[in-house]
TORKOL-4160 file (C-alpha; in steps of 0.2 Angstrom, whole numbers, padded with zeros to 4 digits, m for minus):
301
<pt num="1" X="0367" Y="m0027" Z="m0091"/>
<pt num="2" X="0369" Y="m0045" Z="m0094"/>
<pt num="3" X="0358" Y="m0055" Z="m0104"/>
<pt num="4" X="0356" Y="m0068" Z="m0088"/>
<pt num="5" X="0351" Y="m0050" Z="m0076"/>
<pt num="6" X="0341" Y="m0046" Z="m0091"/>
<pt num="7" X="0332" Y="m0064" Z="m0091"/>
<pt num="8" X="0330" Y="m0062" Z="m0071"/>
<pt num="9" X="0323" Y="m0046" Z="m0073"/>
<pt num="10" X="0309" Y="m0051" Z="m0086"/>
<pt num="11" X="0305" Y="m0066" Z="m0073"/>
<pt num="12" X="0303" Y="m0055" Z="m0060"/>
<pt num="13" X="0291" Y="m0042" Z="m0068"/>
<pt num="14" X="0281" Y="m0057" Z="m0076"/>
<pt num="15" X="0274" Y="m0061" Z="m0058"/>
<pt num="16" X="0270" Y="m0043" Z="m0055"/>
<pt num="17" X="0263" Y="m0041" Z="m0070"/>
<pt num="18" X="0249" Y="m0054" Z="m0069"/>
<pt num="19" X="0245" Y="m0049" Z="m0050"/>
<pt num="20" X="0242" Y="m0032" Z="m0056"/>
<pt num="21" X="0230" Y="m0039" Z="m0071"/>
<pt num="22" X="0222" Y="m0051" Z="m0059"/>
<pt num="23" X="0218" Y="m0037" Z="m0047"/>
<pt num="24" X="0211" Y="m0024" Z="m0061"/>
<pt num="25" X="0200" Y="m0040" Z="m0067"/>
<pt num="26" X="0187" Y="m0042" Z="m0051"/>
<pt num="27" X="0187" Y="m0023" Z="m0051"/>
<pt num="28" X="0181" Y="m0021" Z="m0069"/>
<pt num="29" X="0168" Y="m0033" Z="m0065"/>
<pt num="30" X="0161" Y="m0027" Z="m0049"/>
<pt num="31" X="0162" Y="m0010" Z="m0061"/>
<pt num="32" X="0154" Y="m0017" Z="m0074"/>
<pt num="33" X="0140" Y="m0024" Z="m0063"/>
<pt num="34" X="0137" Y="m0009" Z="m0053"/>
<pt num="35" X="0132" Y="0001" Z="m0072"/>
<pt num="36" X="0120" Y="m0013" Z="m0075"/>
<pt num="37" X="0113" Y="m0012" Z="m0060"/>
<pt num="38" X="0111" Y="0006" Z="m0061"/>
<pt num="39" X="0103" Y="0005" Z="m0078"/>
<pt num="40" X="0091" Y="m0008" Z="m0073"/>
<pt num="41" X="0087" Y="0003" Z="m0058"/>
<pt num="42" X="0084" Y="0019" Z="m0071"/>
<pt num="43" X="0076" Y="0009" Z="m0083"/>
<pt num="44" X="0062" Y="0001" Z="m0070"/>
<pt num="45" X="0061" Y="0018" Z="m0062"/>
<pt num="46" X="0056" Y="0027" Z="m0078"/>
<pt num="47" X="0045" Y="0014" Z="m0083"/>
<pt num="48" X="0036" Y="0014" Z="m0064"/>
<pt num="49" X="0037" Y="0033" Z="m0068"/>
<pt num="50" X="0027" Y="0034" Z="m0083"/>
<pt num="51" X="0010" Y="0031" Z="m0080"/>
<pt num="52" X="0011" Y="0046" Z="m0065"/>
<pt num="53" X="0017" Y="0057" Z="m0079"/>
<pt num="54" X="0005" Y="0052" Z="m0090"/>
<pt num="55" X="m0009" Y="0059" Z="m0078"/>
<pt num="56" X="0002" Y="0074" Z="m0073"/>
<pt num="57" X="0002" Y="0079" Z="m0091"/>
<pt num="58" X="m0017" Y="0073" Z="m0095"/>
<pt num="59" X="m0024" Y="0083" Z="m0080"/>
<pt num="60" X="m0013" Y="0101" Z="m0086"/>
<pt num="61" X="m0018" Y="0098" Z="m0105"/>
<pt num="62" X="m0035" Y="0106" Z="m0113"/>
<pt num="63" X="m0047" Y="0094" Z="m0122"/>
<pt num="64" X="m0042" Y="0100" Z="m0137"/>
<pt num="65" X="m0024" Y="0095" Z="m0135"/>
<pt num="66" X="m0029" Y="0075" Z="m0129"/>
<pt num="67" X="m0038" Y="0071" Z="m0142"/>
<pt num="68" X="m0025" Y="0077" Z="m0156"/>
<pt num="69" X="m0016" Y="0067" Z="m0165"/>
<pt num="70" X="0000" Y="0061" Z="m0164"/>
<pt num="71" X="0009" Y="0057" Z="m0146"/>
<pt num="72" X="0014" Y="0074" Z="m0135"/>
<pt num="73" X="0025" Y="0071" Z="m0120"/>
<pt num="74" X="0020" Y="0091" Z="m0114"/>
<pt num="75" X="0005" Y="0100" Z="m0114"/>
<pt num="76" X="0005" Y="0110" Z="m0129"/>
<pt num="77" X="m0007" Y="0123" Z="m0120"/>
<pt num="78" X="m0008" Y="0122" Z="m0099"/>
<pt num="79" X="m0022" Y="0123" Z="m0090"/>
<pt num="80" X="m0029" Y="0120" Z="m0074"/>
<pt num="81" X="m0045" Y="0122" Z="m0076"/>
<pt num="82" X="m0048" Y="0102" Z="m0076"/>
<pt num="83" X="m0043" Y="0105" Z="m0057"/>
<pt num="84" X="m0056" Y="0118" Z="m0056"/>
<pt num="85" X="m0071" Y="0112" Z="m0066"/>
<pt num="86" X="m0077" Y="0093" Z="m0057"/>
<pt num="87" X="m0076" Y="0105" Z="m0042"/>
<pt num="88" X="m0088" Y="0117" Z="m0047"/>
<pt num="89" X="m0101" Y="0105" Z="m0056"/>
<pt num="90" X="m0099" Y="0091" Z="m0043"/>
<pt num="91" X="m0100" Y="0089" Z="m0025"/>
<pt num="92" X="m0082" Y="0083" Z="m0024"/>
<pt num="93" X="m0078" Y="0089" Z="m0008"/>
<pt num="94" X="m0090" Y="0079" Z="m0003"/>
<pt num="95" X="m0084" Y="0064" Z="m0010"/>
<pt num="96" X="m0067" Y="0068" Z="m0002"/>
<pt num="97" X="m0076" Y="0071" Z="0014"/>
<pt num="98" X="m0085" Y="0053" Z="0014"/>
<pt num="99" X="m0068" Y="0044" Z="0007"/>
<pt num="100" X="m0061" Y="0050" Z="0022"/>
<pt num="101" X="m0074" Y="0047" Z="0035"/>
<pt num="102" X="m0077" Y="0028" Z="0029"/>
<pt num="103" X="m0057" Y="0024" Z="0025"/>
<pt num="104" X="m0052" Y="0032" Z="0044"/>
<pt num="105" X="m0065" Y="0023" Z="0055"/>
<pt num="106" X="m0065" Y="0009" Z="0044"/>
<pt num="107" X="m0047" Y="0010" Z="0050"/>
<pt num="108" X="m0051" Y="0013" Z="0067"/>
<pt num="109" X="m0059" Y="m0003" Z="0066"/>
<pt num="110" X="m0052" Y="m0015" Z="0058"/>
<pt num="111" X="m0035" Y="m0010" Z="0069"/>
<pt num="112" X="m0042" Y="m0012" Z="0086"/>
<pt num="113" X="m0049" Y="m0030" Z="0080"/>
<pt num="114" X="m0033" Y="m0035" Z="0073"/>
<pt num="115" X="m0022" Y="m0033" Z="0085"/>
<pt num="116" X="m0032" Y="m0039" Z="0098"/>
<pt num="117" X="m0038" Y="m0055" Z="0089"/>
<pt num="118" X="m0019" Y="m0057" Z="0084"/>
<pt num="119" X="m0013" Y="m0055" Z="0100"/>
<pt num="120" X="m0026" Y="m0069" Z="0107"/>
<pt num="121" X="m0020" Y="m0081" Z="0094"/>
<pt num="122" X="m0002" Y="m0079" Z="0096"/>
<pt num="123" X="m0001" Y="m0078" Z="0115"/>
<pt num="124" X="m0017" Y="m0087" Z="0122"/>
<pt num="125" X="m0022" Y="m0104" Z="0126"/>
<pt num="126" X="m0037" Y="m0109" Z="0121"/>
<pt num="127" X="m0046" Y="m0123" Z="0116"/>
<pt num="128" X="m0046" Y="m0126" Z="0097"/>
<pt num="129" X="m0036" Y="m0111" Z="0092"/>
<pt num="130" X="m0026" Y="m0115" Z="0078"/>
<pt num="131" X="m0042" Y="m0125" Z="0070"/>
<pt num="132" X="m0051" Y="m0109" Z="0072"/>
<pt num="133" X="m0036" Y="m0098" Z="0065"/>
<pt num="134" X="m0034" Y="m0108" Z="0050"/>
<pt num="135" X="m0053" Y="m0105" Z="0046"/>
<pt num="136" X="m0052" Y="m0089" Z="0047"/>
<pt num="137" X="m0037" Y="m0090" Z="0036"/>
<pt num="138" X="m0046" Y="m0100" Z="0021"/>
<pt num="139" X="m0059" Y="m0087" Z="0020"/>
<pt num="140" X="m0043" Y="m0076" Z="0014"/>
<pt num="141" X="m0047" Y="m0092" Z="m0005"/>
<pt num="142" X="m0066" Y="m0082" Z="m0005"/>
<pt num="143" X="m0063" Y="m0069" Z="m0019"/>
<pt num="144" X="m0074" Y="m0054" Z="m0012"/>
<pt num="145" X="m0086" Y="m0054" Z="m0028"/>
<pt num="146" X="m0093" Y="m0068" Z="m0022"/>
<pt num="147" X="m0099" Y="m0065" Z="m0005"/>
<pt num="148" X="m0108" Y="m0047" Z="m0014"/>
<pt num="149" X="m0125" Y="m0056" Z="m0014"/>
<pt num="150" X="m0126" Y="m0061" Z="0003"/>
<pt num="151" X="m0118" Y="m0045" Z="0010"/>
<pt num="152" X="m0133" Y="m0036" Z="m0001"/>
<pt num="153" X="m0146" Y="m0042" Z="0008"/>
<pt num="154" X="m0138" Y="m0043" Z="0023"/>
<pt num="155" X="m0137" Y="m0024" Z="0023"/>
<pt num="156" X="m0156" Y="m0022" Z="0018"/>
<pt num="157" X="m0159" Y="m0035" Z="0032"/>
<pt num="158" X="m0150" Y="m0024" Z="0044"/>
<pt num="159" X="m0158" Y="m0007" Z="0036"/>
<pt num="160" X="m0141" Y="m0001" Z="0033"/>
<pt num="161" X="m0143" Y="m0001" Z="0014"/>
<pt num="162" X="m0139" Y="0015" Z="0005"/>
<pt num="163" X="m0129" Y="0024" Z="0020"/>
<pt num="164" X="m0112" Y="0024" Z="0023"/>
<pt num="165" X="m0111" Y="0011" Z="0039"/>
<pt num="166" X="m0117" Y="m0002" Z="0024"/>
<pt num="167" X="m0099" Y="0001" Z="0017"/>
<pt num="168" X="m0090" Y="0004" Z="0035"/>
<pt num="169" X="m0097" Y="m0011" Z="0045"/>
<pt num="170" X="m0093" Y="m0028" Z="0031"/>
<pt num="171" X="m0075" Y="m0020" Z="0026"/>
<pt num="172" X="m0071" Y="m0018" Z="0048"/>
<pt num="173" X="m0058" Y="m0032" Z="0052"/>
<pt num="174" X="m0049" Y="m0041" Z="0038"/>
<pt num="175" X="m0042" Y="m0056" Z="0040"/>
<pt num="176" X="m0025" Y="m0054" Z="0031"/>
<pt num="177" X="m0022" Y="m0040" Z="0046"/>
<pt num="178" X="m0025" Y="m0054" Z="0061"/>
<pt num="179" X="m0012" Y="m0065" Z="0051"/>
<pt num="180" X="0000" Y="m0049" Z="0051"/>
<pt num="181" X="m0003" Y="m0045" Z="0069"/>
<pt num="182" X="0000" Y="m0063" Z="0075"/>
<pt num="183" X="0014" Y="m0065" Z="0066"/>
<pt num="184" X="0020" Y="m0052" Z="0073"/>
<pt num="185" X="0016" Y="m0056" Z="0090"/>
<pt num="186" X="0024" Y="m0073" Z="0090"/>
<pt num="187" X="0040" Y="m0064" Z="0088"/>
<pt num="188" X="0037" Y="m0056" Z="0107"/>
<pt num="189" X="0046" Y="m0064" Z="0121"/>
<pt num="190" X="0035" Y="m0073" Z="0132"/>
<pt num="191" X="0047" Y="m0070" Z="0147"/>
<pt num="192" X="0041" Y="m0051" Z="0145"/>
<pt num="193" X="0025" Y="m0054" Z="0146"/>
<pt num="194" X="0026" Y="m0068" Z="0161"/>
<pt num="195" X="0038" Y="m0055" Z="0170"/>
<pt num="196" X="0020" Y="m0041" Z="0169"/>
<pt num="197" X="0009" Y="m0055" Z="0175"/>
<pt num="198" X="0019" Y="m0058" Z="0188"/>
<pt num="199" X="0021" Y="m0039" Z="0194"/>
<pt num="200" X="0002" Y="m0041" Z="0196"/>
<pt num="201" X="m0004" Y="m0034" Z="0179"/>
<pt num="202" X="m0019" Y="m0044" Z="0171"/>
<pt num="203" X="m0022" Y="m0049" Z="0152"/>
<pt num="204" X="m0028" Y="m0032" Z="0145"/>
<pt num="205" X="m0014" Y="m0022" Z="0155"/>
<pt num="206" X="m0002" Y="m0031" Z="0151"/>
<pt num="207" X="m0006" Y="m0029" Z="0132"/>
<pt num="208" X="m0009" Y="m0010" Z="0131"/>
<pt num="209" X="0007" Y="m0007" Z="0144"/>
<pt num="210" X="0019" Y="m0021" Z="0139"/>
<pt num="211" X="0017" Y="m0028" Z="0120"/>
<pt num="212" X="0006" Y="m0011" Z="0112"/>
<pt num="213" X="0023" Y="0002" Z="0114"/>
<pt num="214" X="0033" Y="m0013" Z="0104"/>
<pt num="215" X="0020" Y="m0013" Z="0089"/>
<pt num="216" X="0022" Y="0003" Z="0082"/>
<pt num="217" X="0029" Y="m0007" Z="0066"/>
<pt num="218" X="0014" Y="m0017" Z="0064"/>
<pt num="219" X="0003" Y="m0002" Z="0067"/>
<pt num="220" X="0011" Y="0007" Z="0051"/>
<pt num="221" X="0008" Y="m0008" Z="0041"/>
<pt num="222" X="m0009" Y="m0013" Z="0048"/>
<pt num="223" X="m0016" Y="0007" Z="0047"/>
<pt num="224" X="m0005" Y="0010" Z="0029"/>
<pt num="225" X="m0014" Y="m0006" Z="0021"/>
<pt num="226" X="m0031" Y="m0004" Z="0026"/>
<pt num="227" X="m0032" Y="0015" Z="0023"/>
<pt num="228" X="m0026" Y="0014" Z="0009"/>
<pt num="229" X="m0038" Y="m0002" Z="0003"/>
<pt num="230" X="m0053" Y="0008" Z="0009"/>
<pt num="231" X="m0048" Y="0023" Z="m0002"/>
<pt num="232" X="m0046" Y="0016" Z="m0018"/>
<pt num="233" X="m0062" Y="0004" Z="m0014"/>
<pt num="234" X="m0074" Y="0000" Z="m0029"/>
<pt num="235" X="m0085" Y="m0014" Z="m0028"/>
<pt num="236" X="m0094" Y="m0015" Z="m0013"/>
<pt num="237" X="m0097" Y="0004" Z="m0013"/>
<pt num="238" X="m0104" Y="0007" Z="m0029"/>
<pt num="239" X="m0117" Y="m0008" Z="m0025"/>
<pt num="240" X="m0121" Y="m0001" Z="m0006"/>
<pt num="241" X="m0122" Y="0017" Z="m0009"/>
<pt num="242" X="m0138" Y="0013" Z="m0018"/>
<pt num="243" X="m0134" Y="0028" Z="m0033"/>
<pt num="244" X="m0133" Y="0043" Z="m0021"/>
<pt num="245" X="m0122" Y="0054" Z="m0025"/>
<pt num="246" X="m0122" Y="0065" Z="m0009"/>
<pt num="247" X="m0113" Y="0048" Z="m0004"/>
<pt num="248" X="m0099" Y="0043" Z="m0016"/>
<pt num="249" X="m0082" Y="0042" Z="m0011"/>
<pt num="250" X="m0071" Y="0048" Z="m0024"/>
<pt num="251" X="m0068" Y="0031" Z="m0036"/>
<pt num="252" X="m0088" Y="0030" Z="m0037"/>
<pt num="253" X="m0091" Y="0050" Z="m0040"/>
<pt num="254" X="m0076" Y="0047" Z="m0054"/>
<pt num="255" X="m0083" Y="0035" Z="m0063"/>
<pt num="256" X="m0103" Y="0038" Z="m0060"/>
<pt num="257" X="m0101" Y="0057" Z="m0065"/>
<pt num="258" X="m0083" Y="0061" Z="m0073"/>
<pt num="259" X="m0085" Y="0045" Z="m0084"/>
<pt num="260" X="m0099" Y="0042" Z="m0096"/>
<pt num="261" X="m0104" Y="0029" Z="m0108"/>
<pt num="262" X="m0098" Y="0037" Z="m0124"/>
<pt num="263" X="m0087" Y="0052" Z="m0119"/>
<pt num="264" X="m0075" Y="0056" Z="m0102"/>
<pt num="265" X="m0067" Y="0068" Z="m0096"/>
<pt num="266" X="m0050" Y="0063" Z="m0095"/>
<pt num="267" X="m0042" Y="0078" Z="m0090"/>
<pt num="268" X="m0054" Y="0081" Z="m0074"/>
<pt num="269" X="m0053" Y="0061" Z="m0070"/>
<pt num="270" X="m0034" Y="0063" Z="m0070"/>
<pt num="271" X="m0036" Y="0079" Z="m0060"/>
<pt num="272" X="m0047" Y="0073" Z="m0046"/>
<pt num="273" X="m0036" Y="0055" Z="m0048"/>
<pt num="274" X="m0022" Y="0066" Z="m0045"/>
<pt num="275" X="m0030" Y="0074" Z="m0027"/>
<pt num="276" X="m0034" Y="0058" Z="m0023"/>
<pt num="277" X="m0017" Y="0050" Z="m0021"/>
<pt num="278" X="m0010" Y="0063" Z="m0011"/>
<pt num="279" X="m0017" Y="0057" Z="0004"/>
<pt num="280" X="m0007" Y="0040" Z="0004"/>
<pt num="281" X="0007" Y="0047" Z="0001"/>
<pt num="282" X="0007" Y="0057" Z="0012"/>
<pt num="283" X="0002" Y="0044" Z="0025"/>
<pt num="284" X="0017" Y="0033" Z="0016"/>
<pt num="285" X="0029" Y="0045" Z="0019"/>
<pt num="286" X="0022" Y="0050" Z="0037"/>
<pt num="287" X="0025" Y="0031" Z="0041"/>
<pt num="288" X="0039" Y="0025" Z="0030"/>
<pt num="289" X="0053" Y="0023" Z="0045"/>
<pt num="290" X="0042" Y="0008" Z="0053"/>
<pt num="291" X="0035" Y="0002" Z="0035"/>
<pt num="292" X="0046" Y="m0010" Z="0030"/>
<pt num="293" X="0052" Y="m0018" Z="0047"/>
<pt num="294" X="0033" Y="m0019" Z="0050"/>
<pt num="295" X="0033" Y="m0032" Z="0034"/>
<pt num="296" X="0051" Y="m0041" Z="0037"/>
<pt num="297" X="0046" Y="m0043" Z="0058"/>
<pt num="298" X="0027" Y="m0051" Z="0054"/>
<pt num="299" X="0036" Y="m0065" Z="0040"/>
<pt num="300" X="0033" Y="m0057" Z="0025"/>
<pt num="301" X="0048" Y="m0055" Z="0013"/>
């Protein structure tokens, strides 16, 4: 071979050469990327993880073994008898029982307003509406301690305190779900619901036949978020309840039985904590497919 075919040769394989580097580069960089991302993801995962662990493995460990020294990632003697006990010294099927009575007709409630309410908002002319929607709105800046005073003696007013309608009836009908359900309803072509009118179907038919069978994302949302609210309520029910224990829902029977002044149960408060979430997920789970485009089709990101 020549030195000048030699020369040409080099030339040609130059070209080819940087191509091949310059395709290899965006690849090793999308590589690169993609195992940062996926670290980040385990990372954040493990760390979101911990704390459900951390109960897992408080509610399966004796007493003995929590309050030893040093950090145990296992229970060093199982046990289930955390799960047992609260059960046989307290009335916690009770408290479940309650829980569930005030969180599902509180639901009940607080759905049928919404969407109704919501509905008149988005697709109703009246006088005064959007004046009257964004009072509603500001009452969304009142931070609910505030308003526990007032609601007190309303309930005694009402003889209503001490029962469980003094928890169901002030919690019915949240404004943050009218703001999701007319969000959501703006989204609904008007021609739909002109074209029911004119077939002859009045207001309420035409919502139940024509815009209710499209809102089975906002009911997820709407049913998933205030079930889950009145579950894990606090405040208000320890303060209407009036101390009666045949009463609590399970956050109150935790704290006013399992959890003392100067000594707790741990392991029976991460036990029955434990019970207590498995009702949302399993409502989670029951409405996850209409979950998320409940959230992206009423505006919020």
């Amino acid at each position: 071979m020549t030195s000048t075919s030699w020369d040409a040769g080099v030339a040609g394989s130059a070209p080819a050469a940087a191509t091949s580097t310059a395709t290899r580069s965006p690849r090793r960089r999308r590589g690169r990327l993609l195992w940062l991302r996926l670290t980040v993801a385990v990372v954040v995962t493990v760390v979101m993880a911990f704390p459900l662990y951390w109960m897992l493995l408080t509610a399966f460990s004796t007493r003995a073994d929590l309050y030893a020294p040093g950090l145990q990632l296992w229970p060093q003697h199982f046990t289930v008898q955390n799960f047992v006990r609260p059960f046989q010294e307290f009335p916690v099927w009770r408290w479940f029982g309650n829980s569930l009575l005030v969180s599902v007709v509180v639901t009940a409630i607080t759905v049928v307003c919404n969407l109704l309410a919501g509905y008149a908002f988005a697709k109703l002319r009246f006088r005064g509406r959007n004046a009257l929607f964004l009072v509603l709105l500001s009452t969304l800046m009142i931070p609910p301690q505030a308003i526990i005073v007032p609601q007190f003696f309303i309930s005694i007013g009402l003889h209503l305190y001490g029962g469980l309608w003094a928890v169901i009836l002030p919690e019915a009908a949240a404004i943050f779900g009218v703001f999701l359900a007319r969000q959501f309803f703006l989204a609904v072509p008007d021609e739909l619901i002109e074209a029911a009118q004119l077939d002859g179907a009045g207001r309420f038919r035409t919502f139940v036949s024509v815009v209710l069978p499209l809102c089975r994302p906002l009911l997820a949302v709407l049913v998933l978020l205030t079930f889950m609210g009145e579950w894990n309520a606090f405040g208000w029910p320890l303060v209407a309840l009036s101390g009666n224990q045949d009463l609590f829902t399970v956050p109150i029977g935790i704290v006013g039985t399992l959890q003392g002044q100067y000594t707790s149960d741990y392991g029976a408060i991460m036990a029955v904590n434990l019970l207590m979430i498995l009702p949302i997920v399993a409502l989670f789970l029951g409405f996850q497919r209409y979950f998320v485009e409940g959230l992206s089709r009423s505006g919020l990101r």
